[in-house]
C-alpha positions in Angstrom: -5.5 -63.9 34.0 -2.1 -64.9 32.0 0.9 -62.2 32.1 0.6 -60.6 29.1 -3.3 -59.9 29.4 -2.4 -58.0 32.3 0.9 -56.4 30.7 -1.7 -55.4 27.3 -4.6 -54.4 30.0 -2.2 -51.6 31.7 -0.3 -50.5 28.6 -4.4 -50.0 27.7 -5.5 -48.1 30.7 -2.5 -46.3 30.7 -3.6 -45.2 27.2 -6.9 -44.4 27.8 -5.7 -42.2 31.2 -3.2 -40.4 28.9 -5.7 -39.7 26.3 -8.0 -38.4 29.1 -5.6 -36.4 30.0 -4.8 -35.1 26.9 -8.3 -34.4 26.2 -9.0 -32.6 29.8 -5.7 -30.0 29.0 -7.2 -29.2 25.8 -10.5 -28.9 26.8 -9.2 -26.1 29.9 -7.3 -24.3 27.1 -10.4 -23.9 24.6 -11.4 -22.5 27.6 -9.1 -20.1 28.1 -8.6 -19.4 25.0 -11.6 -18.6 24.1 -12.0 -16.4 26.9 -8.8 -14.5 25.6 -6.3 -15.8 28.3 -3.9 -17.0 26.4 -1.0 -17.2 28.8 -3.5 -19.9 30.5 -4.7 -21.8 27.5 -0.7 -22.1 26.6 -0.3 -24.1 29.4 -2.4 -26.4 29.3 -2.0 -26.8 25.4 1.7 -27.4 26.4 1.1 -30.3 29.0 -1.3 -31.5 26.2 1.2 -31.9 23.6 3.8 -32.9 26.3 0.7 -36.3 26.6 1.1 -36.5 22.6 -1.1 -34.4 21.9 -0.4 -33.2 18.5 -3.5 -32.2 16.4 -4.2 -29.7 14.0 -6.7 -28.1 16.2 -4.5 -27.9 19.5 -1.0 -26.7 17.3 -2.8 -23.5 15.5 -4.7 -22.4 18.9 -1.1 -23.0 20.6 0.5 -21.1 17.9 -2.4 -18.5 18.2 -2.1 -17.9 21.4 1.5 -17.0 21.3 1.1 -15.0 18.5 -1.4 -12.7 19.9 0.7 -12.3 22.8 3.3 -11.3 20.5 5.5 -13.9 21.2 6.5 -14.7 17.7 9.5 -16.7 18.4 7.5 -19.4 20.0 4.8 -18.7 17.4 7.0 -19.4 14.6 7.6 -22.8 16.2 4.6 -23.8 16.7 3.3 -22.7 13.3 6.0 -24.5 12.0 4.5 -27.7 13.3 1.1 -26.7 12.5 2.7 -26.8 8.7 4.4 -30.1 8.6 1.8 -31.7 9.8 -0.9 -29.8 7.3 1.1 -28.0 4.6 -2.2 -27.4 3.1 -3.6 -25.3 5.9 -5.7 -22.4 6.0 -4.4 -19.2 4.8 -4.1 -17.2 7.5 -2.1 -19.5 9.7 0.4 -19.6 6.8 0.1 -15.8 7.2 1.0 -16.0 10.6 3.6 -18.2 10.5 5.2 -16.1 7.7 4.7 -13.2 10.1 6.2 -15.1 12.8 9.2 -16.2 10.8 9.8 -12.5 9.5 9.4 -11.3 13.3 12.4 -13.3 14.1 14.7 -12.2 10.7 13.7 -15.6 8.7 12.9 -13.8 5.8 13.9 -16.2 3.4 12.0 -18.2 5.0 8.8 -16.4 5.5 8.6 -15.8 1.8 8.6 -19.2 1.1 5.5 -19.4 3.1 3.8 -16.3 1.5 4.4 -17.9 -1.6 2.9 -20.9 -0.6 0.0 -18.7 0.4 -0.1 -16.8 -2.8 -0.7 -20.0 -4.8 -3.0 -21.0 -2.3 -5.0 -18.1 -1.9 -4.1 -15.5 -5.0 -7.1 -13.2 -4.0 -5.6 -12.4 -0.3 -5.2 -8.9 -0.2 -2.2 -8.9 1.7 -1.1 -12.1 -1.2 -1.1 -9.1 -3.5 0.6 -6.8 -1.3 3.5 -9.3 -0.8 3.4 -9.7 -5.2 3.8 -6.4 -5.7 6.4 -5.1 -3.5 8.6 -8.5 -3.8 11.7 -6.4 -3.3 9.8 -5.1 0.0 13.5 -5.0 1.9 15.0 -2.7 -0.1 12.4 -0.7 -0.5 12.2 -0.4 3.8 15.7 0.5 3.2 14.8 3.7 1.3 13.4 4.9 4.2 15.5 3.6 6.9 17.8 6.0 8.7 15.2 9.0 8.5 14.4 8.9 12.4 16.5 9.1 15.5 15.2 7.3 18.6 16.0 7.2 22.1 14.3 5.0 25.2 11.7 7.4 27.6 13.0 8.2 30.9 9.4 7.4 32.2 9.3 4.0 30.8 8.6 1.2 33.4 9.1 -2.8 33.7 5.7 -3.1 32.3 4.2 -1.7 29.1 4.1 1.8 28.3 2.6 2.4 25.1 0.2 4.8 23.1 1.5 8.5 23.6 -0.5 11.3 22.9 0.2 14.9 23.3 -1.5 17.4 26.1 -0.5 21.0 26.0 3.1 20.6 27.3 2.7 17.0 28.9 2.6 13.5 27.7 -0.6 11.4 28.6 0.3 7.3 27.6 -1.1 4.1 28.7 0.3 1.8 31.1 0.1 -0.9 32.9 2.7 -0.2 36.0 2.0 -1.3 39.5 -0.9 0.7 41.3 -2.6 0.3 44.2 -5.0 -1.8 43.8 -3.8 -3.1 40.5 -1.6 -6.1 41.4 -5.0 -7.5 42.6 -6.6 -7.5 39.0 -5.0 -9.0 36.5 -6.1 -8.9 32.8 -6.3 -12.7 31.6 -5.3 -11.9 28.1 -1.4 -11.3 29.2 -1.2 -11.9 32.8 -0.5 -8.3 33.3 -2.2 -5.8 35.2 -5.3 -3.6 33.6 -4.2 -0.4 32.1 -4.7 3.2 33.0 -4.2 6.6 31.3 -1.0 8.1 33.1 0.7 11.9 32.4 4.0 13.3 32.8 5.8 16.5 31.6 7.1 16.2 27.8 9.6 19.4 27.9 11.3 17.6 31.2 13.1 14.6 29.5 14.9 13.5 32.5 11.8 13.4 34.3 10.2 10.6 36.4 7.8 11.6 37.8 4.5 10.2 36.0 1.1 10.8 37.7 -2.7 9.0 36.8 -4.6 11.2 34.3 -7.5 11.4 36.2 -9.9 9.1 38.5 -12.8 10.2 36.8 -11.8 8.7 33.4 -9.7 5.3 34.4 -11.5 2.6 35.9 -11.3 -0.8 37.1 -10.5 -1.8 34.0 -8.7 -0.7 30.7 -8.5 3.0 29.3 -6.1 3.7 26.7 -5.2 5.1 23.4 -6.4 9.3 24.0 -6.3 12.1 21.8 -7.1 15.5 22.6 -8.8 18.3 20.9 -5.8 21.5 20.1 -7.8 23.4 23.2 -7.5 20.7 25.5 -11.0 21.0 27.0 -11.8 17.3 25.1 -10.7 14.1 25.0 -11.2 10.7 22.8 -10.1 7.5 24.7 -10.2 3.4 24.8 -11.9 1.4 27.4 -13.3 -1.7 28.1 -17.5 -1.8 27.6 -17.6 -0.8 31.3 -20.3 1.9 31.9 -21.6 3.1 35.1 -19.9 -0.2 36.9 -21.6 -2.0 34.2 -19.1 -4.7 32.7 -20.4 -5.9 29.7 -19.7 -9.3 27.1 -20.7 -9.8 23.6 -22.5 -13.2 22.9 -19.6 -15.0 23.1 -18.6 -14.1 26.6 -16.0 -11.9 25.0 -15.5 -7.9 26.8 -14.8 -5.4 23.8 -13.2 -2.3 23.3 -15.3 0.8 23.3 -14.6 4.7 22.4 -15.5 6.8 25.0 -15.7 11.5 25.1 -14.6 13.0 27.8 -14.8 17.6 28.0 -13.6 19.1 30.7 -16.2 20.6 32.9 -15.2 22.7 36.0 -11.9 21.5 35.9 -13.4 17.8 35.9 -14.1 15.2 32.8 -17.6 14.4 31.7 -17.6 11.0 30.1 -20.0 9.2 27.9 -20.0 6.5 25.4 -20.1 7.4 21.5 -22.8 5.8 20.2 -21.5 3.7 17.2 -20.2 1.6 20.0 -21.6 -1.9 20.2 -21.4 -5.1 22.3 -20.8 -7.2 19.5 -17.4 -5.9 18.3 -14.6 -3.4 19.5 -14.2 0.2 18.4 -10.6 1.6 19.8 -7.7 3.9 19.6 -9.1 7.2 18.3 -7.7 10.1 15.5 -8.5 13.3 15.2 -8.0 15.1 11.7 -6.4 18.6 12.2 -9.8 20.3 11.8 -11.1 18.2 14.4 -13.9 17.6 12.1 -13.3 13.9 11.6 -12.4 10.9 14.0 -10.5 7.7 13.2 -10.2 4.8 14.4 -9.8 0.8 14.5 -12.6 -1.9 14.7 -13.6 -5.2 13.3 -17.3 -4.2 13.2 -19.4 -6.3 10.5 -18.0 -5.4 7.0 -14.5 -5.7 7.8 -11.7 -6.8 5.8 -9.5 -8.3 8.5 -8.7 -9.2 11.8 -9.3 -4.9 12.2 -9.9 -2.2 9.9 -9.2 1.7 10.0 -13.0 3.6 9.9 -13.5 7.3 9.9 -16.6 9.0 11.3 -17.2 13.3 10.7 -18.2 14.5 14.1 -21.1 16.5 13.4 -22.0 18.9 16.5 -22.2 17.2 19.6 -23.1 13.6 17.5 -21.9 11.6 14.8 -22.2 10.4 11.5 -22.0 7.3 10.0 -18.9 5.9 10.2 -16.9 5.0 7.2 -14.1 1.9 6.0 -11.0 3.7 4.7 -10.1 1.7 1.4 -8.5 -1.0 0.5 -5.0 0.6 0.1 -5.0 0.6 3.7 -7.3 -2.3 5.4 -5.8 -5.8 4.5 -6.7 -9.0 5.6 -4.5 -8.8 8.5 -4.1 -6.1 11.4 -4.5 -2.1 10.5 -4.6 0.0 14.0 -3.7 2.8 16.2 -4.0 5.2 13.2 -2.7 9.0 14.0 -3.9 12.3 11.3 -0.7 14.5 11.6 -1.4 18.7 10.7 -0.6 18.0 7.0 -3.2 15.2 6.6 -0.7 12.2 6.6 -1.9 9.2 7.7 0.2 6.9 10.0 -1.1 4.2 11.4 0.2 -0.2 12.2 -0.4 -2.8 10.4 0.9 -6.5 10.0 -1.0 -6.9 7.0 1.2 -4.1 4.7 4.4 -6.0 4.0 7.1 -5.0 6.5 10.0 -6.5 8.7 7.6 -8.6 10.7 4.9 -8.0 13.6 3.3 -4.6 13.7 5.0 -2.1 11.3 4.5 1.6 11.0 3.3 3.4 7.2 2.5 6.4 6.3 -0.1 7.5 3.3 -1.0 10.8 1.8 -4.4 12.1 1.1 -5.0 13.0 -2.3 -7.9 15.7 -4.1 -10.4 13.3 -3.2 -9.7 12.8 -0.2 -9.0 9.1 -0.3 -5.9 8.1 1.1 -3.0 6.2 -1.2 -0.5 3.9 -1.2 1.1 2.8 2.2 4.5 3.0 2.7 6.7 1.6 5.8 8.6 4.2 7.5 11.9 1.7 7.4 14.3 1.6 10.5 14.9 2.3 12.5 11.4 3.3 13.3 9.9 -0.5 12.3 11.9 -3.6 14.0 11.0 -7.3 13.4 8.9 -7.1 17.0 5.9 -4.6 17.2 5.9 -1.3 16.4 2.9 1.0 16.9 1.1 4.3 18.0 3.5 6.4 16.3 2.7 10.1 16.8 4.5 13.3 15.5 4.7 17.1 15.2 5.6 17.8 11.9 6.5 21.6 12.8 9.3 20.5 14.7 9.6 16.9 13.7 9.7 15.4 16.9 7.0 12.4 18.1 7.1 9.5 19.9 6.4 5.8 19.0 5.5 2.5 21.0 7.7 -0.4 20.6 8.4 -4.1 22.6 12.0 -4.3 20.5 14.9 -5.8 21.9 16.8 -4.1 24.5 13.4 -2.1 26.3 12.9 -1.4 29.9 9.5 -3.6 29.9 6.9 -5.1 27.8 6.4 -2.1 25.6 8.1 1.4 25.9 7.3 4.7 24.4 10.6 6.6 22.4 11.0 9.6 21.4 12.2 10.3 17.7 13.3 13.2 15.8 12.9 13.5 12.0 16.0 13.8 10.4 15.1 13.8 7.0 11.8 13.5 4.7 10.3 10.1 3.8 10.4 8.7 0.6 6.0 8.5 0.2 5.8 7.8 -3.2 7.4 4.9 -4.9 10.1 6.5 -7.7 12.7 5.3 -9.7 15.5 7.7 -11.4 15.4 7.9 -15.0 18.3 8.7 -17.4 20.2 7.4 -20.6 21.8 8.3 -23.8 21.3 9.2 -27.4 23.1 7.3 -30.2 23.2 7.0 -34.0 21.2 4.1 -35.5 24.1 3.2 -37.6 27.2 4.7 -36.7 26.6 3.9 -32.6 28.4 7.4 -31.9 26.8 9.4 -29.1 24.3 12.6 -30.3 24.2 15.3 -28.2 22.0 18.3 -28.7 18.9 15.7 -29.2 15.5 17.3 -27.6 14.1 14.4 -25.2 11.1 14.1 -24.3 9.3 12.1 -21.9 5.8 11.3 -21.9 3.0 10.0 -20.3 0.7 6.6 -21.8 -1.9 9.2 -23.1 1.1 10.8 -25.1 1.0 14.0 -23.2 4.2 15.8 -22.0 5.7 15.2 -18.8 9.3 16.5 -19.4 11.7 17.7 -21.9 15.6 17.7 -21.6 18.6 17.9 -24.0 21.0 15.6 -24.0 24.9 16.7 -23.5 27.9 16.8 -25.4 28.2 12.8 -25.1 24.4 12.5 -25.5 23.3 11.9 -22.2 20.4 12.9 -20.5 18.4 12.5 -16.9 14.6 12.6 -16.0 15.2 12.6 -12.1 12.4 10.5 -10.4 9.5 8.9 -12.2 7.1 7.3 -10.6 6.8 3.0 -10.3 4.8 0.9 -12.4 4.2 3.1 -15.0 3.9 3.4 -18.8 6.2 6.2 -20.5 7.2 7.1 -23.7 10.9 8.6 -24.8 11.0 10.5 -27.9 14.5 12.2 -29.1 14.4 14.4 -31.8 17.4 16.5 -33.8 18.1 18.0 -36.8 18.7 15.8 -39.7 17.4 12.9 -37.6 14.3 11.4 -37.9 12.4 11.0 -34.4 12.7 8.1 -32.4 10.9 6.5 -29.4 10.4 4.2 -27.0 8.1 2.3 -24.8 8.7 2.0 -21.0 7.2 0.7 -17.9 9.0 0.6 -15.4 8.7 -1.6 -12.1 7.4 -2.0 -8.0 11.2 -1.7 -7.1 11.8 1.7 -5.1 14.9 3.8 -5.7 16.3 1.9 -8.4 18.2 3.8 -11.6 16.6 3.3 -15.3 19.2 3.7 -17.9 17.5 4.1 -21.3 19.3 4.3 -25.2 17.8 5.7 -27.9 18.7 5.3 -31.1 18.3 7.6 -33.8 18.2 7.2 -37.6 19.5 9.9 -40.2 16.7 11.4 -42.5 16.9 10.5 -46.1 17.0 13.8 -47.8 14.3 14.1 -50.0 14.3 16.9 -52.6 11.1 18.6 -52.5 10.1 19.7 -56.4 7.3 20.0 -58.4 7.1 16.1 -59.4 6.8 15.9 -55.4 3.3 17.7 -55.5 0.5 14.7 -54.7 3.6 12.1 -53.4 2.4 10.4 -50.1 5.3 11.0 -47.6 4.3 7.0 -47.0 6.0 6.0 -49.7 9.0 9.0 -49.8 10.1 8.4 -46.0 9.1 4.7 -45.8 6.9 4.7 -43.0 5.3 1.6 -41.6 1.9 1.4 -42.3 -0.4 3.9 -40.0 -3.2 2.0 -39.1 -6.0 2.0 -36.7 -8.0 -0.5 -34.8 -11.3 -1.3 -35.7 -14.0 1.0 -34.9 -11.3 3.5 -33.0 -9.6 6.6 -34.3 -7.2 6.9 -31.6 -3.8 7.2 -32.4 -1.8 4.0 -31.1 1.7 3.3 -30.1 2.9 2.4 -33.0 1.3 4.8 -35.0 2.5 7.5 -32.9 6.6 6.8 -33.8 5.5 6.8 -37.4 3.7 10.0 -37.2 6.7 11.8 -35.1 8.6 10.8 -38.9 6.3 13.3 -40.5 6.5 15.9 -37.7 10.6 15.1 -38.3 10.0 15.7 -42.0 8.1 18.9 -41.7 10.3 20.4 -39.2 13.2 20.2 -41.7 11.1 21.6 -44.9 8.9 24.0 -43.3 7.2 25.1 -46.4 5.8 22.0 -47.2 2.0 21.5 -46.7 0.2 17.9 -46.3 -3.2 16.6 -46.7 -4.2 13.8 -44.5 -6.3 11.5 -45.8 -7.6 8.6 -43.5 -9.7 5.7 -45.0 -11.4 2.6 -43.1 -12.5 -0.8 -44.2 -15.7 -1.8 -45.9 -17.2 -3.2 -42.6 -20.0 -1.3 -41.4 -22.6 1.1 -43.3 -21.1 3.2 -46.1 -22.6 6.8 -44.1 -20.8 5.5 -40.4 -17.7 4.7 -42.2 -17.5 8.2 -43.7 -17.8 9.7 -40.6 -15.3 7.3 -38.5 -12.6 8.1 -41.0 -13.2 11.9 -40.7 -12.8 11.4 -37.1 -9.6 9.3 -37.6 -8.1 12.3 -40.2 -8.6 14.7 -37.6 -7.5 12.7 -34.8 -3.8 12.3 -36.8 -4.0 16.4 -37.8 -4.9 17.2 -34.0 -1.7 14.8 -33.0 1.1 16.3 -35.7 -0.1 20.1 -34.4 -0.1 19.2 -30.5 3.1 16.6 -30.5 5.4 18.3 -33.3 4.1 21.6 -32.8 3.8 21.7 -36.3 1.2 24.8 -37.6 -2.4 23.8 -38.2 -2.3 26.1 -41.3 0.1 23.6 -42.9 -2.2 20.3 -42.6 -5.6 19.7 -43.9 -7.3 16.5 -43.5 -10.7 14.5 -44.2 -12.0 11.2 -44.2 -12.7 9.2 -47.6 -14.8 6.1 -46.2 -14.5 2.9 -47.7 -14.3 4.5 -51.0 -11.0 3.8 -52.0 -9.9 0.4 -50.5 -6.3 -1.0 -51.3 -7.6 -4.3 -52.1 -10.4 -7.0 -53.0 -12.1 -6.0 -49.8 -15.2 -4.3 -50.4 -18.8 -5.0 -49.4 -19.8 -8.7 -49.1 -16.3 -10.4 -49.9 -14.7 -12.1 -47.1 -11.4 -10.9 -46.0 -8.6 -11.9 -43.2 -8.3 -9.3 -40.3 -4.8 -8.3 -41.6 -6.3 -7.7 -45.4 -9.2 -5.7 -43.5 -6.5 -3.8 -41.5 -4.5 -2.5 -44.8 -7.5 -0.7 -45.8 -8.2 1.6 -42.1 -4.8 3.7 -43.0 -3.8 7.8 -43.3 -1.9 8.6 -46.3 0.0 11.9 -46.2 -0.2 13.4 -49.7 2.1 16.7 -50.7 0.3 19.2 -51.7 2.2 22.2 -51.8 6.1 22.8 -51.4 
């Protein structure tokens, strides 16, 4: 055997060791990973890609695995390798990573990747999310600065997390050295299983912090309670361990279960609710004020994401079905720990609502149907780029407390206090104000009646501008169509179209400009003039088949109401025609309907008296040109003949 053959045959078993090695590492850390211990399954996908190992497969279960420990600093890097080496990945590891990045203030960066995401996968509900609230920074900012928060006295070197209020005490879930739990570890984190613990709340220097009670924690996790207003029941998180009975989906995987606990001779009674299942989790339960309904997270079948907020009415001692809240609060990312506060307001986490990165906090109101609205982050300091979550409050005396693992805690997570300094901004608004100017001259008009209104032309609100012709709405609400209409004396109406944007607390300066009325003289040669011709409108017309009144009808019409306003003698008969398509009998009819539908909008938008306008509908029976039955027309020629004319009749 020559030199080199020996020199090529150990360069080639030392290739075929490493790759076994490589491929032993990875296969331990599907292992773990699979079996949710992902501080395990890091190390060995570590020592895998320290052999060269670097795959698509092993870089996203590396990058997973950090990220569900909520290490998104080491996520981010990891994700970030996932991408160069597949920029074409799936889209929820881009989600991830732009999570990641945002988690650790690379927000410029982390939109880069959502837009990536949104041309990849425009449908993603949290793609939309991120489209729509673009300016989502400022828009956190709104609300930022509306809490004051301050580090628990009873916090510990572990995680403390998930307070709920009992009587005058504080019951939370932690995962502080007991007894017997240094021995059993939870593989997930490395950290000890959690209990339900209880201290005093009114006792802020306090630290002294007692187990809830032995009947209810376990060997294994309880967490997340809520308690009925008399204390005598309570709604908690465990593991799908009954009656010593640890149990695993069909994966192998233990899940999350909602257990009821009342108080019986001063002891708990506990059972399992019975929407439970082996097959997914069900965790961290809400109670509605009434104590009529119960909340809470799960990824059972039918599921958006990764886990979805449900609600189930509580029906005696049993339940009924429960129900998926809607999509303006499930995304395709994470929505749990929700909380009901006494007015109905929903708070509850979610990484899937755009926010500053990892779990943030929002807040939506009910409305008449019961159907909760838009989501909107509670800002900071409240939400951090790290994980916020089970935020809880009083609204009576706007004090709560929140869980957080920000920077500069005691342990893993820690519980805060907050106080409420000042109301959230819940509904996305925009302030609204401008000024009123002469068409020609450019010189301010003050006096002018404006008036805002709605896109079914109703009337929302009405000011009059100042001495240099300004005027100011106040809030209106985002992404919305309005109409401004100024009127005055010896001016003819004016108005204009507005929508305004997704960008929160921003100022909408408006100018309308108005045009002088042509004085007409009214006289007897007047009598059976159309005001069409006298106050040169634009032609009124109407789309086929309709007899609404559109847009740009409506600015012509407030001319006429302008006009009969300044000669309030005068008297007009509407007459609306349509074109020759359709039967002669339906035509008749749709033009009545159109000459009614312009009467009905000069008396309920001008104001003008019903006594003063008469209208009917002539049909096809007097067309402006060529285009009656059987000769073929252009749309436009067809739309000359579906008009209103406005004929004097009396002065």
């Amino acid at each position: 055997m020559n030199y080199s053959f020996k020199i090529y045959l150990v360069f080639s078993l030392l290739a075929v060791s490493t790759m076994m090695a490589q491929q032993k590492d990875v296969e331990k850390g599907d292992k773990d990973f699979y079996n949710l211990s992902y501080i395990e399954a890091i190390q060995h996908y570590l020592k895998a890609t320290e052999a060269g190992d670097f795959s698509e497969e092993t870089l996203r279960k590396l990058g997973d695995s950090y990220y569900n420990i909520a290490d998104y600093t080491n996520a981010a890097a990891w994700y970030g390798k996932l991408f160069d080496f597949a920029e074409s990945t799936n889209p929820d590891y881009l989600y991830r990573y732009a999570q990641s990045l945002k988690s650790t203030k690379q927000y410029e960066a982390s939109n880069k990747i959502m837009e990536k995401l949104n041309k990849a996968k425009p449908v993603d509900e949290r793609v939309s999310l991120y489209v729509n609230e673009r300016n989502y920074l400022e828009e956190i900012e709104a609300n930022s600065g509306r809490f004051e928060l301050a580090n628990l006295s009873v916090n510990s070197a572990a995680s403390d997390f998930a307070p709920s209020i009992y009587g005058d005490q504080l019951v939370f879930a932690s995962n502080r050295d007991k007894s017997w739990a240094s021995k059993r570890i939870h593989e997930w984190n490395e950290q000890p299983f959690l209990d339900l613990f209880v201290t005093n709340t009114k006792d802020t220097a306090t630290t002294s912090v007692e187990k809830f009670s032995s009947k209810i924690n376990t060997r294994y996790h309880e967490s997340t309670a809520v308690f009925t207003k008399d204390g005598e029941t309570v709604y908690f998180t465990r593991n799908n361990y009954t009656k010593s009975d640890l149990k695993k989906d069909s994966e192998g995987v233990n899940r999350l279960k909602l257990y009821r606990a009342t108080k019986t001779n001063n002891d708990w009674n506990v059972e399992e609710l019975p929407f439970n299942s082996d097959q997914y989790s069900v965790a961290h339960p809400a109670l509605s004020p009434d104590e009529k309904t119960l909340y809470f997270a799960s990824d059972m079948p039918g599921s958006l994401g990764m886990s979805d907020l449900y609600r189930v009415a509580i029906i005696g001692d049993g339940f009924d079905t429960p129900k998926r809240l809607g999509n303006t609060i499930n995304t395709e990312g994470r929505e749990t720990f929700p909380f009901i506060s006494e007015k109905g307001h929903l708070y509850f986490a979610s990484d899937g609502h755009v926010g500053l990165g990892g779990l943030d906090i929002f807040v939506s109101e009910a409305n008449a149907t019961n159907t909760f609205g838009a989501a909107y982050n509670l800002g900071k300091p409240v939400n951090t780029p790290k994980d916020d979550f089970s935020f809880v409050i009083d609204e009576n005396t706007n004090t709560g407390y929140l869980a957080s693992n920000r920077e500069g805690g005691k342990g893993g997570d820690d519980i805060y206090s907050l106080v409420q300094l000042k109301p959230l901004v819940k509904l996305c608004q925009q302030d609204l104000s401008g000024t009123v100017r002469d068409e020609k001259s450019k010189e301010v008009l003050g006096g002018a009646t404006v008036t805002l209104l709605d896109d079914k032309g109703a009337q929302v609100a009405q000011v009059t501008a100042d001495e240099k012709g300004m005027f100011t709405f106040g809030k209106v609400t985002c992404d919305t169509s309005y109409m401004l209409r100024s009127e005055k004396q010896e001016y003819e109406a004016a108005e204009k179209a507005l929508v305004t944007t997704s960008e929160a607390e921003v100022a909408i300066k408006e100018t309308l400009y108005m045009t002088p009325v042509v004085n007409v003289v009214i006289t007897q040669d007047n009598i059976g003039e159309d005001l069409f011709v006298l106050l040169d409108l634009n032609p009124i017309n109407f789309d086929l088949n309709k007899s609404n009144i559109r847009p740009d009808a409506a600015a012509e019409l407030q001319k006429v109401i302008a006009y009969m306003k300044q000669y309030p003698t005068v008297k007009v008969d509407v007459r609306s025609h349509t074109d020759s398509r359709g039967s002669d009998a339906y035509n008749e009819k749709l033009s009545d309907r159109r000459a009614k539908s312009t009467v009905n909008y000069i008396v309920r938008n001008g104001g003008i008296d019903a006594s003063r306008l008469n209208g009917r509908g002539y049909g096809e029976t007097q067309l402006k040109n060529r285009c009656s039955n059987g000769v073929k027309c252009s749309k436009a020629e067809h739309e000359q003949n579906r008009r209103s004319e406005f004929i004097i009749v009396a002065k």
